[in-house]
Every structure is written in C-alpha cells, then in structure tokens.
BAPA-544982 format. One record per residue (C-alpha): residue in one letter; x, y, z; residue number from 1. Coordinates in steps of 0.5 Angstrom, whole numbers, plus 500, padded with zeros to 3 digits. Each point is the difference from the previous one (the first is absolute). Layout:
{site "A" {X Y Z} NUM}
...
***
This chain:
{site "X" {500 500 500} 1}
{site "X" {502 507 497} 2}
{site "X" {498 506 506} 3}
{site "X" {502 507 498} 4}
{site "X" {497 506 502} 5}
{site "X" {499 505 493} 6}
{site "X" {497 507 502} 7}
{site "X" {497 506 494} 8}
{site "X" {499 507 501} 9}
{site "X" {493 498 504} 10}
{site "X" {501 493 504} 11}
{site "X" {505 495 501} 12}
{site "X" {497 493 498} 13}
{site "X" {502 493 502} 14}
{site "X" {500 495 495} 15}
{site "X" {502 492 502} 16}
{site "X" {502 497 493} 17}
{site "X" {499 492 502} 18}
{site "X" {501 495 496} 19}
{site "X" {496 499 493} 20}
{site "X" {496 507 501} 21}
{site "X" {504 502 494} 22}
{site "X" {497 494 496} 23}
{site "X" {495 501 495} 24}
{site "X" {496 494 503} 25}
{site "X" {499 503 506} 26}
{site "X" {495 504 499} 27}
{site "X" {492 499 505} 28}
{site "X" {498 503 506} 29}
{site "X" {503 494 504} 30}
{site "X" {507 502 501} 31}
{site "X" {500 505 495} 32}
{site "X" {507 505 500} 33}
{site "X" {499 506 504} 34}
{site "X" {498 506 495} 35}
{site "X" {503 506 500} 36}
{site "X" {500 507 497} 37}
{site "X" {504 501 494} 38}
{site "X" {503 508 501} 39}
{site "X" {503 504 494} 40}
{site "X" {506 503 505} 41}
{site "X" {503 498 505} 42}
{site "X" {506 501 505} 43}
{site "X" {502 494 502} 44}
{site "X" {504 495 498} 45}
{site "X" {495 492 500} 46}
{site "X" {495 495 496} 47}
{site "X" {493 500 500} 48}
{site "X" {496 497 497} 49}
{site "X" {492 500 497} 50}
{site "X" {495 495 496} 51}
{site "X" {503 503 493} 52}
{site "X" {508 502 502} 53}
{site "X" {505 499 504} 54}
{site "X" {503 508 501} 55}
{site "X" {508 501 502} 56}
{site "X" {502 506 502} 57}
{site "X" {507 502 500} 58}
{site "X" {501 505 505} 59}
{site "X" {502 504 495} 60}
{site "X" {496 504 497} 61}
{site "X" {497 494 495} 62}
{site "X" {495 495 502} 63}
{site "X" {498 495 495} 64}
{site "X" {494 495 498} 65}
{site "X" {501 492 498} 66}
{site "X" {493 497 497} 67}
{site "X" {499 495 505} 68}
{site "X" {493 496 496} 69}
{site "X" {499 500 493} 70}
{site "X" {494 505 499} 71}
{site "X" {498 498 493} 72}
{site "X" {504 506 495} 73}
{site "X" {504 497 495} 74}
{site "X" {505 505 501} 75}
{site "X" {501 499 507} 76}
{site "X" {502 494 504} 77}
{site "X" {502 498 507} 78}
{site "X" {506 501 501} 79}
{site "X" {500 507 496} 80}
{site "X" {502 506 504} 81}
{site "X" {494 503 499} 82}
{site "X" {502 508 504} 83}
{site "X" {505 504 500} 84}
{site "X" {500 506 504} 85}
{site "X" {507 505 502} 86}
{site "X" {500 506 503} 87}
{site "X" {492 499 501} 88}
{site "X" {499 499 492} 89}
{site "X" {497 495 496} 90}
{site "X" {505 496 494} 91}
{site "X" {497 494 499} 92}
{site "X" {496 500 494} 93}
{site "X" {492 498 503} 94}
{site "X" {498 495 495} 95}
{site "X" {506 496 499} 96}
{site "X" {505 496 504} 97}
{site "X" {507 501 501} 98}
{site "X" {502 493 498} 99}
{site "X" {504 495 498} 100}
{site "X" {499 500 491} 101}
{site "X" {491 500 501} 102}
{site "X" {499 497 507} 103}
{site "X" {502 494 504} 104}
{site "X" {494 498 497} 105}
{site "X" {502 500 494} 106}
{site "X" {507 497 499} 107}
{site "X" {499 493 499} 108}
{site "X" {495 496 496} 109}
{site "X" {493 497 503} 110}
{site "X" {504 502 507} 111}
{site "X" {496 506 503} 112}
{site "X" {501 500 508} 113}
{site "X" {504 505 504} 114}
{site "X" {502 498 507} 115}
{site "X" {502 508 503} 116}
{site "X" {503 500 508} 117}
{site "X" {503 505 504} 118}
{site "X" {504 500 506} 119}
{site "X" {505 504 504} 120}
{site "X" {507 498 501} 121}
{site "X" {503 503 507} 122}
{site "X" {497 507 501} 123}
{site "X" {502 503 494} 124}
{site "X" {499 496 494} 125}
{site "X" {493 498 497} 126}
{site "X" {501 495 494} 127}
{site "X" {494 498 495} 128}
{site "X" {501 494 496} 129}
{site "X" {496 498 494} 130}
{site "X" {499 494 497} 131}
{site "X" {497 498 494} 132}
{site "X" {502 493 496} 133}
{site "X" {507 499 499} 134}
{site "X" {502 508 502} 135}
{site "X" {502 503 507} 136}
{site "X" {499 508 500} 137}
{site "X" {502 504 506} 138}
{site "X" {498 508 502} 139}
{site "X" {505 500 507} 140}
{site "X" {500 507 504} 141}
{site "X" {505 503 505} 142}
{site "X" {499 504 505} 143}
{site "X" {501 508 498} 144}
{site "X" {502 499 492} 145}
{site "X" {495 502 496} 146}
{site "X" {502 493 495} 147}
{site "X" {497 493 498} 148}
{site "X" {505 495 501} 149}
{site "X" {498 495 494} 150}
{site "X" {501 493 498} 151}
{site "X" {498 496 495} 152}
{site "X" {501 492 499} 153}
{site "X" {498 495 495} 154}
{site "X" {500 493 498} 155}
{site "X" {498 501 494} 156}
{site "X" {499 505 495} 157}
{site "X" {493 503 500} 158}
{site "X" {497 497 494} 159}
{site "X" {494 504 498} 160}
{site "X" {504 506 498} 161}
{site "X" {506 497 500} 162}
{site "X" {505 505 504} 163}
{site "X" {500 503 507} 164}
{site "X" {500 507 501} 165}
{site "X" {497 505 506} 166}
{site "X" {496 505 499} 167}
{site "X" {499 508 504} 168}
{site "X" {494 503 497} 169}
{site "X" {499 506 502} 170}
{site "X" {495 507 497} 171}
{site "X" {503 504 496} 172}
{site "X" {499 506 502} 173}
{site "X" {504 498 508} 174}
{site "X" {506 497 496} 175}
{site "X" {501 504 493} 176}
{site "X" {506 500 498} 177}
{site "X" {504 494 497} 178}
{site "X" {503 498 494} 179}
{site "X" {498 503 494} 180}
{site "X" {501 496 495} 181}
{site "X" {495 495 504} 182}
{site "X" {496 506 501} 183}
{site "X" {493 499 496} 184}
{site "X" {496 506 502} 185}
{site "X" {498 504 494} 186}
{site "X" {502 494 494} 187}
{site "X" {495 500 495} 188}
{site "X" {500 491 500} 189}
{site "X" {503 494 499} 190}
{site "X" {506 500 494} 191}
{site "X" {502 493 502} 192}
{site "X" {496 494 503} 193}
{site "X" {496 503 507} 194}
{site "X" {507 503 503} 195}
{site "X" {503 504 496} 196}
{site "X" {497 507 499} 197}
{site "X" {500 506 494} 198}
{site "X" {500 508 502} 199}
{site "X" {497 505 496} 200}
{site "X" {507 502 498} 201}
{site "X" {502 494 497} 202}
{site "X" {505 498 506} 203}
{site "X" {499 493 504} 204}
{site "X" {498 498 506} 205}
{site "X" {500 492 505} 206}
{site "X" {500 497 507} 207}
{site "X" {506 497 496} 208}
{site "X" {504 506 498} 209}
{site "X" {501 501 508} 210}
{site "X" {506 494 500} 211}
{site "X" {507 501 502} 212}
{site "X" {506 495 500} 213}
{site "X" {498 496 507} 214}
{site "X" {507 502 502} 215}
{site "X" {499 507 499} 216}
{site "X" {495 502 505} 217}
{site "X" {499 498 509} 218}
{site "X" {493 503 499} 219}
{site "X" {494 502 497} 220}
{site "X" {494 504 501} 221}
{site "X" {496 507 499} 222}
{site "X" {499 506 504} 223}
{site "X" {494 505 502} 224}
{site "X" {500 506 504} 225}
{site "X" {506 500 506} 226}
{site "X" {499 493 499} 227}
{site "X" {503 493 496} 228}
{site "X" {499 493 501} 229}
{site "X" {505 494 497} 230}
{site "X" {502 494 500} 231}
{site "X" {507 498 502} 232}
{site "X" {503 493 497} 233}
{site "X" {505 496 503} 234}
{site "X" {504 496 496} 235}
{site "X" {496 497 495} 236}
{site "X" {502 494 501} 237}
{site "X" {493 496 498} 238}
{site "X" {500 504 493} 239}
{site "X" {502 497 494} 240}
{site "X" {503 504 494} 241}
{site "X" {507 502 504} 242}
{site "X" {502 507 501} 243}
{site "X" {498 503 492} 244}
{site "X" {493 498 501} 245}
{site "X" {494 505 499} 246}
{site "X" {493 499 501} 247}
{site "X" {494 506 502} 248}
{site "X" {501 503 506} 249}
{site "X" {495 506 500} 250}
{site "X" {493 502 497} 251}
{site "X" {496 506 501} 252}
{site "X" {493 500 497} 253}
{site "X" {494 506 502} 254}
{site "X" {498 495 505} 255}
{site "X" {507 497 504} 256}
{site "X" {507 501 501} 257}
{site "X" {502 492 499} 258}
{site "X" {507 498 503} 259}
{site "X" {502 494 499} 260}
{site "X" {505 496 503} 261}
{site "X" {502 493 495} 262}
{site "X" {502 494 504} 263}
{site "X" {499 495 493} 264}
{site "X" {498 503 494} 265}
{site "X" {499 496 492} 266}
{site "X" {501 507 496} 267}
{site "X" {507 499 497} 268}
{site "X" {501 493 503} 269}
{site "X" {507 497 500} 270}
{site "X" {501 495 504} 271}
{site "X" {495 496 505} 272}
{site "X" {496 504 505} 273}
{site "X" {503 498 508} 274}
{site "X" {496 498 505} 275}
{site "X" {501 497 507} 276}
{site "X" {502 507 502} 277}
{site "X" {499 505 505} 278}
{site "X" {500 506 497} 279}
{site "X" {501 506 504} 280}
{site "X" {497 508 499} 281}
{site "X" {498 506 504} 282}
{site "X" {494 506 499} 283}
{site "X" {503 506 502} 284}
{site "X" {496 506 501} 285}
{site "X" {503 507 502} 286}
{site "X" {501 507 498} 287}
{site "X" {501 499 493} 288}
{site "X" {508 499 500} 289}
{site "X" {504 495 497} 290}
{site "X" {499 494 505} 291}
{site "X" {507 497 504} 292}
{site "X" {501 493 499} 293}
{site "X" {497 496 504} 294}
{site "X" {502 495 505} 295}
{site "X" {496 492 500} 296}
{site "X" {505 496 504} 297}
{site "X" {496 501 506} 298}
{site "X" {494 496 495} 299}
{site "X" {503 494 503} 300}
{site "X" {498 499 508} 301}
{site "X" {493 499 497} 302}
{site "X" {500 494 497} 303}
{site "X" {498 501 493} 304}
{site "X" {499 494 495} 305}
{site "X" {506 500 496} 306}
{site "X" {505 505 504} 307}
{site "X" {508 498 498} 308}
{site "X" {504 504 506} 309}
{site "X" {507 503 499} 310}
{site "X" {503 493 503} 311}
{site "X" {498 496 494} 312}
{site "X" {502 504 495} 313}
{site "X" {507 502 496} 314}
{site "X" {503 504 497} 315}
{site "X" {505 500 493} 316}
{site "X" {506 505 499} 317}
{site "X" {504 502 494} 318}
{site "X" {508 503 501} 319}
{site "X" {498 504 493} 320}
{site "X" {499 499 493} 321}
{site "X" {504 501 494} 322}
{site "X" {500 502 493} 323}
{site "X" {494 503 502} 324}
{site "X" {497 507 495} 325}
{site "X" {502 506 504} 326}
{site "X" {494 503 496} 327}
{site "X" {495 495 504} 328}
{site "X" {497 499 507} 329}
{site "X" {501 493 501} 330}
{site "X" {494 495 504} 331}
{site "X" {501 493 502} 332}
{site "X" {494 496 501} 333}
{site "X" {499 494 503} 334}
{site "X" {493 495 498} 335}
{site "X" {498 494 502} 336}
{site "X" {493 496 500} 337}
{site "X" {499 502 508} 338}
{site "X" {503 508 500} 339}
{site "X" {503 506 496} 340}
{site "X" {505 505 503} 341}
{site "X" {505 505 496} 342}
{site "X" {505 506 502} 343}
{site "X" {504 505 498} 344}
{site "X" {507 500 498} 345}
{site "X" {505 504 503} 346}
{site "X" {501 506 494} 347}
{site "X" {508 499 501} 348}
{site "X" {502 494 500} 349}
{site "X" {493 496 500} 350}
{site "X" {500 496 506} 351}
{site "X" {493 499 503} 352}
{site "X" {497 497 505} 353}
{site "X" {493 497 502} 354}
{site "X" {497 497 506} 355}
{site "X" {494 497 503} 356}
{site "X" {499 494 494} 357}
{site "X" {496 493 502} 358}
{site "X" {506 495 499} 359}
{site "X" {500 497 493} 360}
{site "X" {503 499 494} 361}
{site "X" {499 507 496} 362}
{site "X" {502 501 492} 363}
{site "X" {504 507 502} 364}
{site "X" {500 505 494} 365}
{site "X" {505 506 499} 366}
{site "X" {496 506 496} 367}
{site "X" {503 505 497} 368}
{site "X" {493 505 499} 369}
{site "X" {495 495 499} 370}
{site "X" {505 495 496} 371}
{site "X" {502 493 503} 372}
{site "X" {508 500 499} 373}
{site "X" {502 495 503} 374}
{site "X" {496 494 503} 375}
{site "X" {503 495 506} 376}
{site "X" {496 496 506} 377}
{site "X" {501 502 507} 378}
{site "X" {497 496 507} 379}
{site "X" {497 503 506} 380}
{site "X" {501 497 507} 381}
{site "X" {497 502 506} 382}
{site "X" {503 504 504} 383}
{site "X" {506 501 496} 384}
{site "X" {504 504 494} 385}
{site "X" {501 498 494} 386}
{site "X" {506 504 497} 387}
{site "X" {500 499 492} 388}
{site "X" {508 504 500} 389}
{site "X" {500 504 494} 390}
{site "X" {496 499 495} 391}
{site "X" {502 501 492} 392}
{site "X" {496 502 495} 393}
{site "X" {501 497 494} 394}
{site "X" {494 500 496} 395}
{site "X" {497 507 498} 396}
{site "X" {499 500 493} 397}
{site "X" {503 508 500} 398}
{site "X" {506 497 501} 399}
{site "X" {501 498 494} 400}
{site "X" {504 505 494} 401}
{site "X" {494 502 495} 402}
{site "X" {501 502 493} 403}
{site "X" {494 504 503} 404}
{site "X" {495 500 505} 405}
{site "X" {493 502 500} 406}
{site "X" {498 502 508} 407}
{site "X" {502 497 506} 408}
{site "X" {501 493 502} 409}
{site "X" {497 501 507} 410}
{site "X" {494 496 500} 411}
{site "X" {495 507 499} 412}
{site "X" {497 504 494} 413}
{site "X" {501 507 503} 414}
{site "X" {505 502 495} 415}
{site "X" {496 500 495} 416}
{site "X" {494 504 496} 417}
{site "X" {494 501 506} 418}
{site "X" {505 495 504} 419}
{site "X" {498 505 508} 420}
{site "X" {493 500 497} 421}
{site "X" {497 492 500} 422}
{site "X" {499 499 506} 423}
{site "X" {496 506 502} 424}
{site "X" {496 502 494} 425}
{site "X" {497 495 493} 426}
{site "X" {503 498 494} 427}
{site "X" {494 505 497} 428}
{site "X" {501 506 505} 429}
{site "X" {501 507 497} 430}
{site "X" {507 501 504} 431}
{site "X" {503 495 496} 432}
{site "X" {505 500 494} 433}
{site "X" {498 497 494} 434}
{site "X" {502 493 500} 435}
{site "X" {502 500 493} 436}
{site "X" {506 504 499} 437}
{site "X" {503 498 494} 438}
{site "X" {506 497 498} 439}
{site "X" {506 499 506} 440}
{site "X" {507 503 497} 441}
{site "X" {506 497 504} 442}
{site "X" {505 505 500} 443}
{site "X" {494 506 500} 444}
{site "X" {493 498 503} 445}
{site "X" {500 500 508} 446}
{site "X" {496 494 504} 447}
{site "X" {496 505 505} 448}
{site "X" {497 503 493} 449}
{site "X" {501 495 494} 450}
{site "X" {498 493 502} 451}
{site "X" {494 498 504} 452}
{site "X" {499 497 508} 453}
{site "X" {495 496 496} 454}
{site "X" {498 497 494} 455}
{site "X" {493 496 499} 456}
{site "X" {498 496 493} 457}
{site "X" {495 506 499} 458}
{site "X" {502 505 501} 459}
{site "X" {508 501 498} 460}
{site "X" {501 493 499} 461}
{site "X" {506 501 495} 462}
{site "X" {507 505 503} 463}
{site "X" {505 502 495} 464}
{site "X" {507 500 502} 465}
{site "X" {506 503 496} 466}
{site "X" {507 498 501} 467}
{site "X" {506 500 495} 468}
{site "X" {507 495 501} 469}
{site "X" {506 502 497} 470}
{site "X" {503 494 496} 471}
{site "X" {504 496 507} 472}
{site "X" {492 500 503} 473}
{site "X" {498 496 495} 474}
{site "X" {501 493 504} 475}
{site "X" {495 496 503} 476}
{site "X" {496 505 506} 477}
{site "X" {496 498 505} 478}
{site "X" {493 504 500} 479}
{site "X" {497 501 507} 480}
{site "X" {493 501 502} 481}
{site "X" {497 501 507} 482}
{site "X" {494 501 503} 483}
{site "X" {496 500 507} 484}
{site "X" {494 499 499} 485}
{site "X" {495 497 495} 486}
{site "X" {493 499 499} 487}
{site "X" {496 496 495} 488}
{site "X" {507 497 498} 489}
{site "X" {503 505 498} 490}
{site "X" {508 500 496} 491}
{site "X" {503 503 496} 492}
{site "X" {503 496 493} 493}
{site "X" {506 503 496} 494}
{site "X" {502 502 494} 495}
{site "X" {506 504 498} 496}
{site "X" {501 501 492} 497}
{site "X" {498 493 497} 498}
{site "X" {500 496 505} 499}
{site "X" {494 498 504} 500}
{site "X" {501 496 507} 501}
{site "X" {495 494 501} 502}
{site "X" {494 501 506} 503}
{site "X" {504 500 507} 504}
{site "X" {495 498 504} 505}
{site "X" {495 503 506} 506}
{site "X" {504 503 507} 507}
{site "X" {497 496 506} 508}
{site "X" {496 506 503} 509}
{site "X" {494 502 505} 510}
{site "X" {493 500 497} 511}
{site "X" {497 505 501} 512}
{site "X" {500 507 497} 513}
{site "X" {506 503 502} 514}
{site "X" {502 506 495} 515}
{site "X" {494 503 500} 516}
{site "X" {499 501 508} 517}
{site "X" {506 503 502} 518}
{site "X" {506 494 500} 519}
{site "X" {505 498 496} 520}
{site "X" {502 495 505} 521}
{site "X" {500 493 497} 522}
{site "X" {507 494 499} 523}
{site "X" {505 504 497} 524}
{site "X" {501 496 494} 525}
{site "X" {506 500 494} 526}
{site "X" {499 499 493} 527}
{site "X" {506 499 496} 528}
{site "X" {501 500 492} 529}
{site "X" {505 497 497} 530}
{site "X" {502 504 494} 531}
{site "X" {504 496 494} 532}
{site "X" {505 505 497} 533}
{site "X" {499 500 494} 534}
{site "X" {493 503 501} 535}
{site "X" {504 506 503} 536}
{site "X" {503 506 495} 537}
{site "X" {504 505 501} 538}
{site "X" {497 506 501} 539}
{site "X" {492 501 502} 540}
{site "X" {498 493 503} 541}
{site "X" {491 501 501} 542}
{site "X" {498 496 506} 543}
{site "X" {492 499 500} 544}
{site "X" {497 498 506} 545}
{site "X" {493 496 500} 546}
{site "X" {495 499 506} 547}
{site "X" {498 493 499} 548}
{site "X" {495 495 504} 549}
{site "X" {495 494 497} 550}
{site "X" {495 505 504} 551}
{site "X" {497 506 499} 552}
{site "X" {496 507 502} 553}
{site "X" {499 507 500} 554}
{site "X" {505 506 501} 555}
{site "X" {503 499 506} 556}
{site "X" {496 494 503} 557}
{site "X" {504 497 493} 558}
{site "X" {506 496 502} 559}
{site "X" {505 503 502} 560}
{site "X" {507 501 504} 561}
{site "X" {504 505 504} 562}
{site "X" {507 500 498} 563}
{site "X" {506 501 504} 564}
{site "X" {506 501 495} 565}
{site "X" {502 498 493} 566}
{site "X" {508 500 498} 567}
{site "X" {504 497 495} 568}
{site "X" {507 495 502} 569}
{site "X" {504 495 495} 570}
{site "X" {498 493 501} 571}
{site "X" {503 498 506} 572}
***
C-alpha cells in the first residue's frame, strides 16, 4: 500500500492506492478505487487518480494526465497523455492523444487491450506504465522537474503501421513556432501522396522536410510565447538506419503542432528494425530556450523492462585514424541486429572513443562524411574497453588519382545542383535549380552549377558530359559512378563515343520514397565502366549517362537516384 499526502491550492487529500485499483476491471461499487477531484493547478508534487485519469503533478509547474480507460474515441487510447498543463495553460490537444503511433489501442493487429497503472517509488518519483501486446510504454516524473522521463520497450514491431514513433499533439496556437518546411498552414493541397503540400507561390512544404541526420540533433521541439516543449533523445541505440538517418520530426497544420520522437520507422528503411530494446526519452517544458542534455541514469532504480546499466556495458576506443581527408568530418559507427552506437573522430589525429554499448559483435564502419572508407569488425565485452589502436584508412575512392572527377567522394549529393536543398523542399519547388542544365564541361563546368544532385527517368534521364584526352590518356579507363539512393530501381547506364555498356543491375536500396521526401540517404553503392581504349579519342570524348529501370513513373516519382561523385581513373 502506497500512502501520500497531496495538497491543492484549497485541501489536502489523502489518497490510498492498493493493490489493483488501478485496473481496469476493478471498477463497481464494492471495492471500487476511492475517486478523487482532477484539478487544473497544483503545488504539489504527487499522484492522483479518478475514474478516466491518472494525474501526476511534477511540483514544478506541469501537471499531466495519463488515460486510465478506453473511452470509445478513435483518436484517444488508455495509455495517451490526455492533459497537459504548464504554468496553468492547457498544451494537449483535447481531441486527441499524445500517444504512441494511433494509440495503444492500436498498435498490433486483432489486440486492443490496454492495461494502465501507476505508482509511486520513494516519495519523490511516480511511474505510470502502459502495457498493450508486446510493448511497454513509461511516463515517469520526478519531484521538482517539469519533465516526463520516458521508456518504451518491444518485443515486436508494431504491426498495424508497421513502425513505433510518440507523438506530442499540442494546439497550434499554444505552440506555433517550429520548423517551416514542415509547417502546413497556408499550403493550397496535396502535390505528392496525402503528405507532401503546395504553396501558392509554388514553394513545397511535409512533415517530411523537418528531417535532420540523426547524429546532427539531441532534441526537438517547438515553441509558443515564453515557453518550449522538446523532446530530449538519449543515445538511440534501439533505432535503425545508423547516424545518417532522417526521418520526420515535426508538423504544424491549422490545428496541432505535432512533434514526433521516432523509436523505429519503415520510411528509407536500410536494415531491419531492432526490438528487444529499452529506448529511453524525455519531454522537456521550460521558457522556450534550448534544453540542456538530460540525464537518465537514475532510470535505472526503477525497475524498467529492459534496462541495461552502465556495469553491463563496454566501450571501444581508437588511438587514430589515418589516411584520412582533412577536408572531411569523420564517424565511426557501429551496428548489429541488437543495437546501433556511433562517435565523432577527434578532427586532429582522429582518435574516438564510444561507451555505453551492449556486449557483442558489431560491423565497425569508418565514415568519411557520410561514405564508409573502411570496413572491420570490433567485439564488445561488459565492463570492459576494446582498443582498435590505430585504424588505417585504405578504401576511400577519392584516394585514387583521376583524369577528372566530377563531385566528391563522401557519400552525399550536397556538392551538386539543388544538392543543400533536397532535404527540405521537392524536387518541384520553385526554390529550385533547373534539374536540366546542359551538358557538364570538364575543365569548364562546376559541380554546384553544372550537374544535378538527382536524375530521374523522366525528368533529366539523360546527362552529357564533355571531356578530352591527349593521346597518352588514350589507355583502358575506368569509369566511376556513384550513387546514395535510388527509387523504383533506378541506375544509370553509360555510353562514351560509340561505345555502350551492358545494363548494370539495380542497388539494393530502401522501398519507400526517398527523393522526394527529403532524404538522399540509401546503400552507397559504386557502379563501375570499363571502357576499352579504342572506343576512346584524342580530343573530346562525349559520356552519356541514362537513368535505366524495368519500372516505371512519372516525373520525380519515376525511377531515379541520388548521386555521389563520378570520375574517370586508368583501368586498374
């Protein structure tokens, strides 16, 4: 038996929480839970609880409620956060939940039973857990923060959309200012599917477009008049996609501010989704400042299903990297079917360092931008360091002297024509440079101006470029081709003078659209050419590349592919 003592602003009221009166079953006149009075404000930090909620008030300005019942709405689910109140102001969207994906009603197929309890753990901590099939879902709150600590754990992927993603849906008006790509208000309809949106000035806007590169951000959020919420991501180890991925983060429409922490997601899927997984994150209310990192350690007194602590896990280290690009920022990242961790190489001799794994066997990958350079394995124990010593580059394509090269090796199309723009606007946006800019000149033509971040079937599904040779050039050369992404199949074929290369074969790549909503991020994948020399001439040489597929579309939902740098090297 749980006794506390929790006083408003006009009584105090003792509440007995035994055994059970949490469920949902105990509900009749005999031995029915004691009722109490729901209250907009309050002082004090404690747990209540009524027939529909469960109320938890931090002591610190925000007092939130937890749907204790399922009341029938499609958009609501015991389980969601059904109020949220700051400073005495209302930021949870009345008609809908703040939930995980729909609800936890909804999140495997043929189950739709939710079990919600809650309790107190010392006198300073209440914990609420939701259950609903194989997930476990935590709101926990501590005495004097105006946070909810949360935890959410899985057996399985949810089945009926596929992914597992938490939701903050807050009115508009209390919350208006987030990112604007994702912002929807005033767009004139939909341009592509039900999620990517038209101005009437021709410029784009999606839920899609508020993307960053997972490694890029610690928190997101919105903010409203002397006030911000966020949420605050620990290490993301339970994701998939490693430290490059992007997925949506905000929206705004006319009615909610929507912010959106992603746990698993199938948009620009590259490997499969992780489950077995505690993944740990915190809603932060404050004045509308930048939140501080947050810290979770003290999670683990509580019992959670599927904490790992700090004994049980190891750490790798690196003395440096070498051959490396000093042009570059440099990630190693480390991934297997339990968990994802990555680090930042030191800038000067690269060493890195990254802690708080699972024990295990990982793939280790050295990035140089976003481009694997060099690939090893590296094992984990618990407790204990695993040092690499010093790690030598040897497989970065931009290493290798070029007759010339078209863009940079580093695994990204920023270099190129609307390359800074794909992921925040369509390929349609006024904003953007024609996609169609004439045959590439080497020697003449610049990347950034010249040759396109994209190429689909049917939009520029044939790119000139013009190069000469001097006679000792003409030799067997090797032509490189390399792409991030592709959609529908999407690669290109070559031809240089006469001379046409036999259909390459489709990348293994994510299912989804990509391109078009705002990430480039696929398998990094090299075509190479081999061209004999006398196909080649002294003089101008003309390379014609073709966006091919067996599939089919239209405009920039045809087949297509991102590209990361071309160039042309003697036949090894």
């Amino acid at each position: 038996m749980h006794i506390f003592m929790r006083r408003t602003a006009h009584a105090a009221t003792l509440c007995l929480l035994v055994a059970g009166c949490g469920d949902a079953s105990n509900t009749g006149t005999a031995g029915a839970p004691r009722m109490l009075a729901t209250v907009a404000t309050a002082s004090a930090f404690g747990l209540t609880l009524d027939a529909n909620f469960y109320t938890i008030d931090t002591g610190a300005g925000l007092v939130f409620k937890v749907r204790r019942l399922d009341n029938g709405v499609s958009t609501q689910s015991a389980g969601d956060i059904a109020s949220l109140v700051y400073n005495g102001v209302e930021y949870q969207d009345q008609g809908r939940g703040t939930q995980v994906n729909s609800g936890f009603d909804y999140l495997y197929k043929g189950i739709s039973a939710v079990a919600v309890n809650a309790e107190t753990v010392g006198s300073d901590i209440v914990k609420v857990t939701v259950q609903a099939g194989g997930l476990t879902h935590y709101y926990i709150a501590r005495r004097g923060e105006a946070k909810i600590y949360m935890g959410t754990y899985f057996t399985s992927e949810p089945d009926t959309l596929n992914l597992a993603r938490f939701i903050v849906r807050v009115p508009i008006a209390r919350l208006p200012n987030g990112p604007a790509p994702s912002d929807l208000r005033g767009t004139s309809g939909a341009i592509e599917a039900s999620d990517v949106f038209g101005m009437p000035d021709g410029e784009t806007r999606s839920k899609h477009y508020s993307n960053m590169r997972l490694k890029d951000w610690q928190f997101i959020g919105a903010t409203g008049t002397n006030v911000g919420l966020w949420i605050v991501r620990d290490n993301n180890e339970g994701n998939s996609g490693g430290p490059f991925y992007r997925s949506l983060l905000n929206q705004a429409t006319s009615t909610n501010q929507e912010i959106t922490y992603i746990i698993n997601y199938g948009e620009g899927q590259t490997e499969p989704l992780r489950t077995n997984i505690l993944n740990t994150y915190t809603m932060v209310f404050n004045d509308g400042s930048a939140p501080v990192p947050v810290d979770t350690s003290w999670l683990g007194t509580l019992g959670l299903t599927g904490w790992v602590g700090p004994e049980a896990r190891g750490a790798v280290r690196g003395a440096a990297i070498t051959g490396r690009d000093p042009r570059f920022a440099y990630t190693v990242g480390f991934s297997n079917a339990t968990a994802q961790y990555w680090t930042a190489a030191d800038a000067g001799d690269g060493h890195f360092a990254s802690s708080g794994m699972f024990p295990g066997t990982y793939t280790m990958k050295v990035y140089k931008n976003e481009l694997a350079v060099d690939t090893r394995t590296v094992t984990v124990g618990a407790g204990a360091t695993t040092d690499t010593g010093t790690v030598a580059v040897t497989g970065d394509p931009g290493s290798a002297a070029a007759l010339w090269r078209i863009g940079e090796w580093d695994g990204t199309p920023a270099e190129f024509i609307n390359g800074g723009k794909v992921t925040t606007m369509h390929p349609s946006d006024v904003r953007m440079a024609s996609w169609t800019p004439g045959d590439y000149v080497v020697g003449t033509s610049a990347p950034a101006t010249g040759f396109p971040a994209y190429q689909w079937k049917d939009v520029n599904g044939t790119l000139t470029v013009r190069f000469n040779l001097r006679a000792s050039q003409v030799v067997p050369l090797r032509l490189r081709v390399g792409i991030t992404d592709a959609f529908a199949g999407g690669r290109p074929k070559a031809q240089v003078n006469g001379w046409v290369s036999a259909n390459p074969p489709a990348s293994t790549q994510p299912s989804s659209r990509t391109l078009t909503v705002g990430t480039y991020r696929g398998n990094n994948t090299m075509y190479t050419f081999d061209i004999p020399a006398t196909e080649l001439v002294v003089g101008q040489n003309v390379l014609t590349l073709t966006a091919i597929s067996g599939s089919s579309g239209i405009r920039f939902l045809s087949p297509g592919y991102s590209y990361d740098a071309l160039d042309l090297i003697p036949t090894p």
